[in-house]
C-alpha positions as CSV (number, residue, x, y, z in Angstrom):
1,X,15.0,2.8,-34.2
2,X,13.7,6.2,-32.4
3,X,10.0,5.9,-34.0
4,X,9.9,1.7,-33.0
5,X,11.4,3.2,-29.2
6,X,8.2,6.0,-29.3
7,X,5.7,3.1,-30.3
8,X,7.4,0.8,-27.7
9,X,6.7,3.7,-24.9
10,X,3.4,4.7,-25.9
11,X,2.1,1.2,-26.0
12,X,3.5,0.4,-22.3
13,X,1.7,3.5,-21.3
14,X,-1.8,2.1,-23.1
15,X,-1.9,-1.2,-22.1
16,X,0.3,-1.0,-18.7
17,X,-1.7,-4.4,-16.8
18,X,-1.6,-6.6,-19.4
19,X,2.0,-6.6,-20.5
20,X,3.7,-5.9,-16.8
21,X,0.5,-7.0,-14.4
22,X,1.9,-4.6,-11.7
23,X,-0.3,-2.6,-9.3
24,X,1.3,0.6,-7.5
25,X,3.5,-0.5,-4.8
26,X,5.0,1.5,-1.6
27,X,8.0,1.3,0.4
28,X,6.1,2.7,3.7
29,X,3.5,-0.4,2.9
30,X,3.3,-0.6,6.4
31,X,1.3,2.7,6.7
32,X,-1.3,1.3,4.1
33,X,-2.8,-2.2,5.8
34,X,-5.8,-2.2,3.6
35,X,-3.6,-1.8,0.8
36,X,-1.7,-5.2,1.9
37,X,-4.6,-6.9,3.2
38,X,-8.3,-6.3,3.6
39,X,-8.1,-8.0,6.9
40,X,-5.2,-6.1,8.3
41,X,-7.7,-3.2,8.9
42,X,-8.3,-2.7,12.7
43,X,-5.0,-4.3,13.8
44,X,-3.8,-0.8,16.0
45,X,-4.1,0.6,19.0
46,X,-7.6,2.7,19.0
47,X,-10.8,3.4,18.4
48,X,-10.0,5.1,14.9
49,X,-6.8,5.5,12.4
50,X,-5.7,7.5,9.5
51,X,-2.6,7.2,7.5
52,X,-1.5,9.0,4.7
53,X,1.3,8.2,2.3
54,X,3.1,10.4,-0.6
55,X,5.6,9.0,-2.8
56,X,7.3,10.1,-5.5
57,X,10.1,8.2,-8.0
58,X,11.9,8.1,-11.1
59,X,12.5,12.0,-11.1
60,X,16.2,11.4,-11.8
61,X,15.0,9.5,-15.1
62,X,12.2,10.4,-16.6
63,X,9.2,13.0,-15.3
64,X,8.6,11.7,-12.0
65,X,5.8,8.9,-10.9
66,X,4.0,10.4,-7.9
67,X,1.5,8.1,-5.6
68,X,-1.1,9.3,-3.1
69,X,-2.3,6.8,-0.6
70,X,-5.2,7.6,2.4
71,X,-6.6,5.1,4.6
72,X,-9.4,5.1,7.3
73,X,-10.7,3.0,9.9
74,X,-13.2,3.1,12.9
75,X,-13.0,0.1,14.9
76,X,-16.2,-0.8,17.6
77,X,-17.1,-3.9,19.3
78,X,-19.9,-6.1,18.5
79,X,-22.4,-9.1,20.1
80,X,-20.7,-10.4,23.7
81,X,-17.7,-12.2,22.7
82,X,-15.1,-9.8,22.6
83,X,-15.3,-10.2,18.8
84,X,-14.8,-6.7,16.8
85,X,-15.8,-5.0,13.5
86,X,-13.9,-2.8,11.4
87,X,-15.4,-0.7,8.7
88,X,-13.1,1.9,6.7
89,X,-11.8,2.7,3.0
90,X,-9.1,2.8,0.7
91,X,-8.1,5.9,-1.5
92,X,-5.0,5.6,-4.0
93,X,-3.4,7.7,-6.5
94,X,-1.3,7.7,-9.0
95,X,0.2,9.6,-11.9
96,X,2.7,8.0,-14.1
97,X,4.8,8.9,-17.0
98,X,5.0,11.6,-19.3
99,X,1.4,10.9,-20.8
100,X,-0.2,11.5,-17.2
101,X,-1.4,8.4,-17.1
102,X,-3.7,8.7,-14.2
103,X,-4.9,5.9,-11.5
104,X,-7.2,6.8,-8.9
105,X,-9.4,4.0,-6.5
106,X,-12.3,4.5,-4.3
107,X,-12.8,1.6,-2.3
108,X,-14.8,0.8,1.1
109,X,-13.5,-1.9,3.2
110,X,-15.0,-4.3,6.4
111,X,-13.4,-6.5,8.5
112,X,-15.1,-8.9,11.0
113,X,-12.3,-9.7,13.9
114,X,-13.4,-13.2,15.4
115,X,-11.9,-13.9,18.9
116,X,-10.5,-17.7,19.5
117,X,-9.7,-17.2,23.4
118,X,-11.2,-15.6,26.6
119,X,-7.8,-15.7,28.5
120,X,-6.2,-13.2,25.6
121,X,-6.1,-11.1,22.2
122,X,-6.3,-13.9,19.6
123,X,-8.2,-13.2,16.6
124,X,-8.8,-14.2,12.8
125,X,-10.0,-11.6,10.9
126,X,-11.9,-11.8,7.2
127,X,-11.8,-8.5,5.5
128,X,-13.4,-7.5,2.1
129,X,-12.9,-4.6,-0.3
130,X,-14.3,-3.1,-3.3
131,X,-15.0,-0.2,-5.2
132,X,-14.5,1.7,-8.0
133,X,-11.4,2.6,-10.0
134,X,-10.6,5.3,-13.0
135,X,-7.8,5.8,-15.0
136,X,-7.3,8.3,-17.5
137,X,-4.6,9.4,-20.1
138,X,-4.1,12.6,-21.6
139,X,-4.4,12.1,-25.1
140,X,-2.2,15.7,-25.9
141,X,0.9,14.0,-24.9
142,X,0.5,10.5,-26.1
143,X,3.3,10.3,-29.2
144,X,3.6,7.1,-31.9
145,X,5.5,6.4,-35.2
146,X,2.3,7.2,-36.9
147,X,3.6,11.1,-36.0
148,X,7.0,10.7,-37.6
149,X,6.8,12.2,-41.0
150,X,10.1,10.8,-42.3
151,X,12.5,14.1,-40.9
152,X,11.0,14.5,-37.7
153,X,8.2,13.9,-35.1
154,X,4.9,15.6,-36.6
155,X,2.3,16.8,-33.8
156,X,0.0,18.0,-36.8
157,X,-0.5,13.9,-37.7
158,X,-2.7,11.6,-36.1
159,X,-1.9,9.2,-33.7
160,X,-3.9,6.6,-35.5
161,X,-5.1,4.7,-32.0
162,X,-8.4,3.3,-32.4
163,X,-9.1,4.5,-28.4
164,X,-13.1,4.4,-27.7
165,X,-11.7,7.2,-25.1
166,X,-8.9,8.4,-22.9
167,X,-10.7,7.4,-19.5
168,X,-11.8,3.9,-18.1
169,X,-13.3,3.1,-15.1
170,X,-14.0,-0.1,-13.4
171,X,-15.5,-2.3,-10.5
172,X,-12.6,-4.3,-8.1
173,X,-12.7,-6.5,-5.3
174,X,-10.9,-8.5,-2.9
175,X,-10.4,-10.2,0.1
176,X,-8.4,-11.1,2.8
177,X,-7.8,-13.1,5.8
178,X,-5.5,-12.5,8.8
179,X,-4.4,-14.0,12.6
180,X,-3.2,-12.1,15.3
181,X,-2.5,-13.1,18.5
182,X,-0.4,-11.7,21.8
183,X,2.4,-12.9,22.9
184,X,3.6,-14.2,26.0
185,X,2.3,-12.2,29.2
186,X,2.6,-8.8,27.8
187,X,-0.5,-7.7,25.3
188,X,2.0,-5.1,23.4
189,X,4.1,-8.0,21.8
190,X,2.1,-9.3,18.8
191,X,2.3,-11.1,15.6
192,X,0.0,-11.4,12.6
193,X,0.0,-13.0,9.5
194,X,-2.1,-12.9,6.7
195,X,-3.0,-13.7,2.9
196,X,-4.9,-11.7,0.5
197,X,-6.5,-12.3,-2.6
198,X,-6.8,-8.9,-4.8
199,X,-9.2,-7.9,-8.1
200,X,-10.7,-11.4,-7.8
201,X,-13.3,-10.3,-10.6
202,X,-10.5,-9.9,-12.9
203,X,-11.6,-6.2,-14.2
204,X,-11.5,-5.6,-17.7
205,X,-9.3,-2.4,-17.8
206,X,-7.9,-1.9,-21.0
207,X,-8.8,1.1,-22.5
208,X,-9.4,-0.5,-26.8
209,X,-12.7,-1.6,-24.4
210,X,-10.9,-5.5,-25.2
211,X,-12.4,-7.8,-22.7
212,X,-9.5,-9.8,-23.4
213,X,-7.3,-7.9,-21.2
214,X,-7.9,-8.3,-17.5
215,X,-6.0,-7.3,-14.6
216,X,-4.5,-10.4,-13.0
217,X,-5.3,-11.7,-9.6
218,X,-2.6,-10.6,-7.4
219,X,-2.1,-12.8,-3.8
220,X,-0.2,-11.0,-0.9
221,X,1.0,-12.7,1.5
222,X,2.1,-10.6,4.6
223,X,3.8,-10.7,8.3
224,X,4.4,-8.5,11.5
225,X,6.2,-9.4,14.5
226,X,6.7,-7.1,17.5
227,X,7.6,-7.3,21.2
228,X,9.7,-5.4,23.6
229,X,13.6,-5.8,23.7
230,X,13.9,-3.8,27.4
231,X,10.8,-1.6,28.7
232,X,12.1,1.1,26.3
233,X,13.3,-0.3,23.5
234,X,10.5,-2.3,20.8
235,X,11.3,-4.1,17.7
236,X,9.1,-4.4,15.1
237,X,9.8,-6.7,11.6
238,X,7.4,-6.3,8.9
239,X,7.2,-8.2,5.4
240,X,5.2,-8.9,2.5
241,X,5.4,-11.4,-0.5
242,X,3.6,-10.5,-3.7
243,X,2.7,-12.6,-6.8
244,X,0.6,-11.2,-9.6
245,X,0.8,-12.7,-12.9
246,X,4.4,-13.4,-14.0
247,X,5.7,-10.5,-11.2
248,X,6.9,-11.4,-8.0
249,X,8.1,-8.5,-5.3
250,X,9.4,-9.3,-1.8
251,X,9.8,-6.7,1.1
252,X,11.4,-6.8,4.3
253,X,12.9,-5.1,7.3
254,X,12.3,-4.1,10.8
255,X,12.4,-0.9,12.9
256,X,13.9,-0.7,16.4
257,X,11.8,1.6,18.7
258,X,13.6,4.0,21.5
259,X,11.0,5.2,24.5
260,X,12.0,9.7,24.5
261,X,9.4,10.2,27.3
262,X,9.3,7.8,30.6
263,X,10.5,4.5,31.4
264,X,7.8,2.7,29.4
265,X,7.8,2.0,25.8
266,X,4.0,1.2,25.6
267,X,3.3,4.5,27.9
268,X,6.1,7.0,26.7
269,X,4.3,9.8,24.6
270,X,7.1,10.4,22.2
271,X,9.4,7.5,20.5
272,X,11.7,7.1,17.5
273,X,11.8,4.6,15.3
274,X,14.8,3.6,13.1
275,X,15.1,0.9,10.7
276,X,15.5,0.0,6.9
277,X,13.6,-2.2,4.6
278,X,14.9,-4.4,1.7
279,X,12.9,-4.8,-1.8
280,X,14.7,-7.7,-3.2
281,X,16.4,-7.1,-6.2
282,X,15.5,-3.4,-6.3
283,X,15.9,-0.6,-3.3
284,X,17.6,-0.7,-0.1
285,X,15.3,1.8,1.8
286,X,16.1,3.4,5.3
287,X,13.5,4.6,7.4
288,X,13.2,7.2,10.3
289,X,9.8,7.3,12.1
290,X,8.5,9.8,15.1
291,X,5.7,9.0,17.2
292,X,4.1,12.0,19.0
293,X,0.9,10.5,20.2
294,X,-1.4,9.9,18.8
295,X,0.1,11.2,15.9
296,X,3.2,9.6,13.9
297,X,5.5,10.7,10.8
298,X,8.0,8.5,8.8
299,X,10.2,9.2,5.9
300,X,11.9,6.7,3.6
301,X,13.7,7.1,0.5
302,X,14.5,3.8,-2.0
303,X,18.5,3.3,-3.4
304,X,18.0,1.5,-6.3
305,X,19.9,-1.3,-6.7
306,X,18.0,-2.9,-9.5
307,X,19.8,-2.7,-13.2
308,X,18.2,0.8,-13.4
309,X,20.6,2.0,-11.4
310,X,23.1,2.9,-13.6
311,X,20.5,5.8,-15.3
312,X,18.8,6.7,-11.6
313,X,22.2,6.6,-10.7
314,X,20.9,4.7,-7.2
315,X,18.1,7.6,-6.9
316,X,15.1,5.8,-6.2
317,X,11.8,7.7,-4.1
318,X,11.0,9.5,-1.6
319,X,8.4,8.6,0.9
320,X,6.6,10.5,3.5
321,X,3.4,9.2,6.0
322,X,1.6,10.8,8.8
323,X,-0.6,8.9,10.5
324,X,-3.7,9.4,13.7
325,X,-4.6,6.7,15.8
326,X,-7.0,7.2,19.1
327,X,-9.7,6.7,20.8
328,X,-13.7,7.8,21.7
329,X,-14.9,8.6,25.2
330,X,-17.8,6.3,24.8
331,X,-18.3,3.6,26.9
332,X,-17.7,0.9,24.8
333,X,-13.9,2.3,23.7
334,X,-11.8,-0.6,22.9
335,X,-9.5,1.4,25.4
336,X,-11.2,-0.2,28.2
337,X,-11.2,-3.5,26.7
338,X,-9.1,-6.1,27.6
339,X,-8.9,-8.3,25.2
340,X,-8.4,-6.5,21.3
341,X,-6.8,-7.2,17.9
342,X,-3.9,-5.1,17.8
343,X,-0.4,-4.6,16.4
């Protein structure tokens, strides 16, 4: 029973796509647009943006999963009718498990933002992304059955895995396609929405080199909603809806924003945010956010509620983002524009 559990581990490790079809997720996924949506890049309030996101899970079970997520974007106008372009990139990684397994993506990112009205911000955006991503294993701590010598575990015997090598590296893609439009008289109460279609090449990624065994497609299907309760006072609701192969993961929640510095929320240099988000069938996770412009922190932490909980003993992860948003003294600053995708 012990050597069939050590083949079952090491072979989820190997061959992680094909048998769960899961990419990295985050519970701030609110701080990584591009992540959710090509298209999503852009949608803030600025010139330029960067967020950054650190997670780490599991340590309360097994040695801990820890994600890195950065994010960049530079936002300009282009041609004479009030359309937009954002160009930016993605960075992720991620380190799972007690083999190291190791996931890290490079990928560039553009967005064209196409305005539908001259009387206010209403815009669909097309985003695409692609790059390059390498994983990596380190072959000292993978263990099988082929170790177990018949009285113990053997690190003197093979592993007997016919690996062409412990690293992989691939080309992925996708793209994505978003509205967002103002609401009522105020430009500071938005909504979006959005679909995205992720490694639309279908990478090969498995690392026996079998072409057989492609990352799936995943589609993302996302929402924001926010607008002013009083002059101090903003709620915002975010969600996404993911399906990728047989997986489906569904989050939702809102934040309600207090004004700490003047009468007006859109003006006020310093706000908190509080809220909590729900991953269905797996983490309620509270969030506190600060915004001291034009710099923001949040922190999250997930309580499992999924049918690990009784061995994380509702210990999920802890999350923390920082994120810039501002703008250029240029002439052409979107700060003097008056129409602008935003959110």
């Amino acid at each position: 029973m012990r050597k069939s559990v050590v083949h079952i581990l090491s072979a989820l490790m190997l061959l992680p796509a094909w048998l769960c079809g899961q990419d990295i997720h985050l519970s701030q996924f609110f701080e990584a647009p591009l992540w959710r949506n090509p298209s999503l890049a852009g949608l803030f309030q600025g010139d330029v943006r960067a967020q950054a996101v650190y997670r780490t899970q599991w340590g309360s079970v097994t040695v801990p999963y820890r994600t890195g997520s950065f994010n960049a974007e530079y936002k300009m106008p282009i041609g004479g009718a009030n359309d937009f372009i954002t160009i930016g990139g993605q960075l992720m990684y991620d380190m799972a498990g007690t083999t190291n397994f190791k996931t890290t993506h490079i990928l560039p990112t553009i967005n064209y933002h196409k305005s539908l009205s001259d009387d206010r911000s209403k815009y669909l955006s097309l985003g695409f992304m692609g790059g390059y991503v390498q994983r990596s294993i380190d072959q000292s701590k993978v263990t099988t059955n082929s170790q177990y010598d018949g009285t113990g575990w053997n690190p003197m015997l093979s592993i007997n895995e016919s690996l062409a090598n412990y690293n992989r590296g691939y080309g992925d893609a996708s793209v994505g396609l978003s509205f967002n439009s103002a609401m009522g008289e105020s430009e500071y109460d938005n909504y979006f929405i959005g679909v995205a279609y992720h490694h639309f090449n279908r990478p090969s990624n498995s690392f026996y080199r079998n072409p057989d065994i492609e990352l799936s497609p995943k589609w993302v299907y996302s929402f924001g909603l926010r607008f002013g309760m009083t002059p101090n006072t903003y709620l915002t609701l975010q969600a996404d809806h993911t399906r990728q192969n047989s997986y489906n993961e569904t989050l939702v929640g809102g934040m309600v924003g207090f004004a700490l510095s003047g009468y007006d929320f859109t003006e006020s240099q310093y706000n908190i945010h509080f809220g909590a988000f729900l991953r269905w069938r797996d983490a309620i996770i509270p969030v506190v956010k600060l915004d001291f412009q034009p710099f923001s922190a949040a922190l999250s932490y997930d309580i499992n509620t999924s049918q690990l909980r009784t061995a994380s003993m509702g210990r999920g992860g802890f999350e923390l983002s920082i994120s810039y948003q501002g703008f250029f003294d240029r002439d052409n600053s979107t700060k003097n524009a008056v129409l602008c995708p935003r959110f």
